[in-house]
C-alpha positions in Angstrom: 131.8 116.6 55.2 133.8 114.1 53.1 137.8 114.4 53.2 139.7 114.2 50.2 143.4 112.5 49.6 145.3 114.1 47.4 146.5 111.9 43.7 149.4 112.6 42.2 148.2 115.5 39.6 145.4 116.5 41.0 145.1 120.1 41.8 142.9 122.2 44.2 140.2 123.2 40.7 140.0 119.6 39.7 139.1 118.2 43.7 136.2 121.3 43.2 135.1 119.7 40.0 134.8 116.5 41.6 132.8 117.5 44.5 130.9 120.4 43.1 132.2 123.1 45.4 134.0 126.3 45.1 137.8 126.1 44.8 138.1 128.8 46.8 135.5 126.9 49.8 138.1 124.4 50.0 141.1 127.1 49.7 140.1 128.9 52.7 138.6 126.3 55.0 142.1 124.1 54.6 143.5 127.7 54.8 145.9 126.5 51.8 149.0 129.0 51.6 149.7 128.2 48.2 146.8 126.2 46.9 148.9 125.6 43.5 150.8 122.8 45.0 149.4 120.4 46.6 151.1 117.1 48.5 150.2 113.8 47.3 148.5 112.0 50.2 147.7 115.1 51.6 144.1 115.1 53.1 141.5 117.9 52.6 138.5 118.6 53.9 135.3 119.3 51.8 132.6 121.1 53.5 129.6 120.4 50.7 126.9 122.7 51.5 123.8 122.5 49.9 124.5 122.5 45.8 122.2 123.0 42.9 122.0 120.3 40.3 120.0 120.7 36.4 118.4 117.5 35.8 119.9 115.9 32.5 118.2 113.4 30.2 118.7 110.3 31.4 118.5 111.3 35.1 116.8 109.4 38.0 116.7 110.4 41.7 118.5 107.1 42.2 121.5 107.8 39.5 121.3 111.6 41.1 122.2 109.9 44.6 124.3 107.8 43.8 127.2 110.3 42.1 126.7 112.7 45.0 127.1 109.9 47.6 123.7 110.9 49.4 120.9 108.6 50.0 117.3 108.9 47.7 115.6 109.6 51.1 118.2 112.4 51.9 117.2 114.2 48.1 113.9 113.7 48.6 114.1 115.0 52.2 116.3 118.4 50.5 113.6 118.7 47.3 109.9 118.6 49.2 108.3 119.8 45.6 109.3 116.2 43.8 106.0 114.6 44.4 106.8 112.0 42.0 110.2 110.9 41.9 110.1 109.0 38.9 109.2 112.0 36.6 112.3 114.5 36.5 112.1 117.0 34.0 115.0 117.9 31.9 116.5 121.2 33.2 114.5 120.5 36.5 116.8 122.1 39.2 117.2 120.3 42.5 118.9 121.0 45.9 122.0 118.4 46.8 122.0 118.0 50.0 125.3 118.0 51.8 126.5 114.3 53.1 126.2 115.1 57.0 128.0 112.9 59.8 126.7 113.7 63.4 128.0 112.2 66.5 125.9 114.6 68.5 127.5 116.2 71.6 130.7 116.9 72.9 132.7 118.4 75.6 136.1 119.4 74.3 138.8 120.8 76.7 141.9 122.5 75.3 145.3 122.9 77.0 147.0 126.8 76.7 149.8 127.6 77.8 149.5 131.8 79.0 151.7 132.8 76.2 149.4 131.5 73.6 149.4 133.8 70.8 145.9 135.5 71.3 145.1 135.3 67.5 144.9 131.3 67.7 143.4 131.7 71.2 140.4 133.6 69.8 140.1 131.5 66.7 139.6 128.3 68.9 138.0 129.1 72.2 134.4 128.6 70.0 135.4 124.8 69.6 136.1 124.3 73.6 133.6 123.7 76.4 137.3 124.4 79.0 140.7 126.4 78.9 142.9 124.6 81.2 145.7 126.9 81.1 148.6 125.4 82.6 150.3 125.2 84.9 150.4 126.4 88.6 153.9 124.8 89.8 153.0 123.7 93.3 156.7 124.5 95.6 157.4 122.2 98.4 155.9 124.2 101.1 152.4 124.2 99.5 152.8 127.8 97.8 152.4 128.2 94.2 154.2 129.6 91.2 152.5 132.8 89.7 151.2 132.9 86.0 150.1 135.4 84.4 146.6 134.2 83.5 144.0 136.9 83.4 144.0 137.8 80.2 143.1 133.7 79.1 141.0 133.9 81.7 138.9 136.7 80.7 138.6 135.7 77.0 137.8 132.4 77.8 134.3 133.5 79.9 134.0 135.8 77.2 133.9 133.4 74.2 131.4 131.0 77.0 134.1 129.1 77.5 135.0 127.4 80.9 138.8 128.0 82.4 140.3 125.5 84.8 143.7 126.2 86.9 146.0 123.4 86.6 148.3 122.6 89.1 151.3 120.4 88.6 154.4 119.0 90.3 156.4 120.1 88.4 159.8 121.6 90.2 160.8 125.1 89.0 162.7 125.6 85.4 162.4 121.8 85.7 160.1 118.8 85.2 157.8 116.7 86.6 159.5 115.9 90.1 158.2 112.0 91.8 160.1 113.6 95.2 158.0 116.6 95.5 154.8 115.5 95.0 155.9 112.8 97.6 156.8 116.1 100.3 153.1 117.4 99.7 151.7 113.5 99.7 152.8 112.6 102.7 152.5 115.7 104.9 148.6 116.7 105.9 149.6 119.9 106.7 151.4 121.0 103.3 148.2 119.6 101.8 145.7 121.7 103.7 148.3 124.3 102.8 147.9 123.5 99.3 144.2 123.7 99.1 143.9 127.0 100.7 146.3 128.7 98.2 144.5 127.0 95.3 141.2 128.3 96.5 143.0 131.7 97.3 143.8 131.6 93.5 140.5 130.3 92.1 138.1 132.9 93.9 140.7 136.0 93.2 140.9 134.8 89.3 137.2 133.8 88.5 138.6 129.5 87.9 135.7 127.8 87.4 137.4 124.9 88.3 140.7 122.4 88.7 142.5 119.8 87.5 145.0 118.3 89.1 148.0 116.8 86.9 150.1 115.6 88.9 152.7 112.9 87.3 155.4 110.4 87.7 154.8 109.5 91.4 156.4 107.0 93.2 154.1 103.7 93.3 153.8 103.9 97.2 152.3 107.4 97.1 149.0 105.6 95.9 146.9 105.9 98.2 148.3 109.4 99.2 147.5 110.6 96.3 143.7 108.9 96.4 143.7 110.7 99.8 144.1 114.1 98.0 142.2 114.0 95.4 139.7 112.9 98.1 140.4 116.2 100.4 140.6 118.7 97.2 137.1 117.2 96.0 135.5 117.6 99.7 137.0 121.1 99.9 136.2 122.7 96.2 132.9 120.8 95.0 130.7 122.5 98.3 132.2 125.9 96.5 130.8 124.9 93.4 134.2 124.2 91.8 134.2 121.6 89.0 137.4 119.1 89.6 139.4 117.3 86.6 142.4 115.0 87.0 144.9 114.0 84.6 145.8 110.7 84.2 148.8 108.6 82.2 147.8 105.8 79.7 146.5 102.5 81.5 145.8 99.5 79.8 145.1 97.6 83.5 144.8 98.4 86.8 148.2 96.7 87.9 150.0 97.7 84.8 154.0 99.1 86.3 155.9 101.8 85.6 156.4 104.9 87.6 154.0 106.6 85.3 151.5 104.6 86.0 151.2 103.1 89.0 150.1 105.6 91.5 146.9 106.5 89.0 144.1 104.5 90.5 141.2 104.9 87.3 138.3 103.8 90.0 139.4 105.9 92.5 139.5 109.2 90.0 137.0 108.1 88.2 134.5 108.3 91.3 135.8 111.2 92.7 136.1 113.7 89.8 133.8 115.4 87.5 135.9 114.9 84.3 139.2 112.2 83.8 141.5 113.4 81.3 143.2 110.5 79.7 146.5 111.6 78.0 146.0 109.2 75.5 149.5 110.1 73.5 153.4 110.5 73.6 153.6 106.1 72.1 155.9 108.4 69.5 157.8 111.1 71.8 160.8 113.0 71.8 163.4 109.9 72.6 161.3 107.4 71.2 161.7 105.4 67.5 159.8 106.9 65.0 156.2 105.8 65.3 152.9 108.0 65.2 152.1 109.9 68.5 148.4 108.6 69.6 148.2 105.5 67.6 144.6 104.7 67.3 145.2 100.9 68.2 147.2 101.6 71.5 144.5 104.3 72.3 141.7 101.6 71.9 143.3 99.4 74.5 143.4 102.0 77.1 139.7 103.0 76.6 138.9 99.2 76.6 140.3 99.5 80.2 139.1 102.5 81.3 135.3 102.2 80.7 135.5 99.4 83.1 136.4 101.7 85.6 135.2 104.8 85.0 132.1 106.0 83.6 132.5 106.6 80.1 130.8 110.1 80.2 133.2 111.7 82.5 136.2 110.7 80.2 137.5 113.2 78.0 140.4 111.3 75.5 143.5 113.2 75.1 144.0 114.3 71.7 147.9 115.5 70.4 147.9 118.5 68.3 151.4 118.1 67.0 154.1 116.0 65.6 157.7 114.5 65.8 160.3 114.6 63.1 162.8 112.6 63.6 166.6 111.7 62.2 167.5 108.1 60.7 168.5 105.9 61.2 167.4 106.0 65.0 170.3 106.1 67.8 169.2 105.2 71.3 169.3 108.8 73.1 168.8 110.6 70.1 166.0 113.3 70.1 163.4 114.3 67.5 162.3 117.5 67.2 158.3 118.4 67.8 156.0 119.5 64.5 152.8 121.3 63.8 150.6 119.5 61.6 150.5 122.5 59.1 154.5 122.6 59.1 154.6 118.6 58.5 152.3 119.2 55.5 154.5 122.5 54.1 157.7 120.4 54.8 156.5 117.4 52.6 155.7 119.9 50.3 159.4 121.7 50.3 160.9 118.2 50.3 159.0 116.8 47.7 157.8 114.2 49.8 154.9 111.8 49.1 152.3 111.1 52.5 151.9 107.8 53.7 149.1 107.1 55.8 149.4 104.0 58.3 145.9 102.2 58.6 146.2 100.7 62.1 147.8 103.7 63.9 145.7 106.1 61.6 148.4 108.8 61.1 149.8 110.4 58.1 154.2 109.8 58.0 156.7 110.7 55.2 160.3 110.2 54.6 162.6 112.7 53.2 166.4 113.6 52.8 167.9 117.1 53.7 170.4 119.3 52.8 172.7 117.5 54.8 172.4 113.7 52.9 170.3 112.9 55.8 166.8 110.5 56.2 163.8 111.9 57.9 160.9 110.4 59.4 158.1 112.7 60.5 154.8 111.3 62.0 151.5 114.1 62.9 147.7 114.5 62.2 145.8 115.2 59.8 141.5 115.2 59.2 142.0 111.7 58.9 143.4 111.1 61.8 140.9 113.5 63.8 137.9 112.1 62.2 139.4 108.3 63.4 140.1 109.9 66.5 137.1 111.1 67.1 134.8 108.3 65.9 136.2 106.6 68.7 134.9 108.7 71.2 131.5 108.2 69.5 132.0 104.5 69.5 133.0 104.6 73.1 129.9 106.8 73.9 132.3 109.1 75.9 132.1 112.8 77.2 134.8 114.2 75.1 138.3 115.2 74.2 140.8 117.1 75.6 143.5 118.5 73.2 147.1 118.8 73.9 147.9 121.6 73.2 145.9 124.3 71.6 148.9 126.6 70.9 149.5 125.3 67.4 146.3 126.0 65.4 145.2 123.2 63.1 142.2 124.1 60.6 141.6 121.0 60.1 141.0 119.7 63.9 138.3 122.1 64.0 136.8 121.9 60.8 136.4 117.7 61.3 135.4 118.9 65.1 132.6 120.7 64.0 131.3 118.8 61.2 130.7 116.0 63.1 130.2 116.5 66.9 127.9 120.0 68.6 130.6 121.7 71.4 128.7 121.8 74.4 129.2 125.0 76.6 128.8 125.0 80.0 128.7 128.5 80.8 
């Protein structure tokens, strides 16, 4: 796998030339709506495959590996009938291996909401290990809000893939509420409540098991919460339910903020099977334009959390989505959210040239619209995967969790699968 930016002038025939592949290979696997115009700075993936190279005079092995960026051992390895590497023939032909990058394996967990479009769903349950589909509202007396489910839940055991039932304190046609979490934290009863609905729910709707995302509590429900998660893990695991928690973006253990402070990494990191980090949102919605997961912010929190929790059971959250947002920037003022294939066709309309920012590792443009006025719009691209997910190589960690799957980016999953095996669990 290499990925390709984009020149100014260079079109989707002459990026074949250079690499030796099909136009049409790199047409269909960027899924390209109209591969005659391409974005400069716009990334593309090249999936090599195994090419076919005539021996011209002049040719060694050495000069052969060289312009196809493989090592001599790696033709060698691809050509078992050159017993003597130093004596090519002219019109010899010889296999080119691809350049291959393997990280090994991977648990990937993927966020859906239930009214995923089911085309996307299919097309990327066979790069997730879990469906969490979310959410389950929990109401203040320890009932739950209905979803309707099934349908993800059946394709996901269907494609091997794992489904989880979220549950969330989030209050109805509202948001995440710090008071009612606090009405189920500090009453036993509500808790044991709770549980007994979310088992109800998990045996009726084949779950294989639960995370709990729970946000924005009040700093004193700490250890309440501990205390839960505790319960839920002593009640579930003995049923053979697997148990995931999601957790904000920690950089230290005492860092403040009501987003923060009430996630205890050792204490989660003990008692659950997976820890979602939701490594993402440093560019959000009210925020100044800035890229959403910037790699040298994510760094800092996995810095932190792998001396807390062991590094196998953390899967790092992954956005799958963008902001675009109106300059100059007014306190208050709201950007609007982005696939990463609309970012790219928007540059495209617009004219617009692609940065890419080294240190956050994220792909931003500028442009004007009809209206006179500046844009800033910040998203993904297979650069930014490929960063994104050497990280969690370097880190040695259990895998990613992307947020969410409803947008579907070929690119995520072409870099995904080039590089890392998807483990399945069922």
């Amino acid at each position: 796998m290499r990925i390709h930016v984009v020149r100014p002038g260079e079109s989707v025939y002459s990026i074949a030339r250079l690499y030796d592949v099909p136009s049409q290979r790199i047409i269909s696997d960027n899924e390209l709506s109209d591969p005659g115009q391409l974005v400069p700075g716009q990334a593309l993936v090249i999936l090599e495959g195994t090419r076919r190279y005539t021996v011209r005079p002049g040719d060694s092995v050495f000069r052969i590996a060289r312009r196809y960026d493989v090592s001599v051992a790696e033709i060698l390895e691809a050509n078992p009938d050159i017993t003597d590497p130093a004596a090519l023939q002219v019109g010899q032909e010889i296999n080119i291996p691809p350049r291959e990058i393997s990280f090994g394996e991977i648990l990937v967990n993927g966020y859906a909401f239930p009214g995923i479009d089911r085309g996307v769903l299919e097309r990327t349950l066979p790069s997730l290990s879990f469906l969490s589909i979310f959410s389950y509202e929990v109401r203040p007396d320890g009932s739950l809000g209905d979803i309707n489910d099934e349908p993800l839940i059946q394709a996901a055991r269907a494609a091997r893939v794992a489904p989880f039932m979220v549950i969330t304190n989030i209050e109805e046609g509202g948001s995440f509420s710090s008071d009612l979490a606090s009405t189920i934290l500090n009453n036993e009863q509500l808790q044991d409540t709770l549980i007994e609905n979310v088992l109800r729910v998990m045996r009726q709707k084949n779950y294989y098991g639960l995370d709990i995302d729970f946000e924005y509590l009040y700093p004193r429900d700490r250890e309440n919460y501990n205390n839960f998660v505790r319960k839920v893990a002593a009640r579930i695991r003995p049923l053979g339910y697997s148990l995931t928690t999601a957790l904000a973006p920690k950089i230290s253990g005492d860092q403040p903020g009501l987003l923060y402070e009430a996630h205890d990494y050792p204490v989660h990191g003990a008692l659950a099977d997976h820890v979602i980090l939701m490594t993402y949102e440093w560019g959000y919605t009210y925020s100044p334009p800035r890229a959403v997961a910037p790699l040298n912010e994510v760094r800092r929190v996995l810095n932190y959390a792998v001396t807390v929790i062991p590094r196998r059971k953390i899967l790092m959250g992954i956005p799958n989505y963008g902001y675009n947002w109106t300059l100059p920037f007014v306190e208050g003022s709201a950007a609007s959210t982005i696939s990463n294939t609309a970012a790219v066709e928007l540059a495209k309309r617009e004219g617009a040239f692609i940065q890419f920012d080294p240190v956050a590792q994220a792909p931003w443009f500028r442009y004007y619209d009809s209206n006179g006025r500046l844009h800033e719009v910040w998203f993904s691209d297979a650069r930014s995967i490929y960063a994104s997910l050497a990280l969690v190589n370097e880190y040695r960690l259990g895998g990613i969790s992307l947020w969410t799957i409803g947008r579907y980016s070929p690119q995520y999953y072409l870099v995904l699968n080039a590089v890392f095996n998807v483990r399945k669990v069922l």
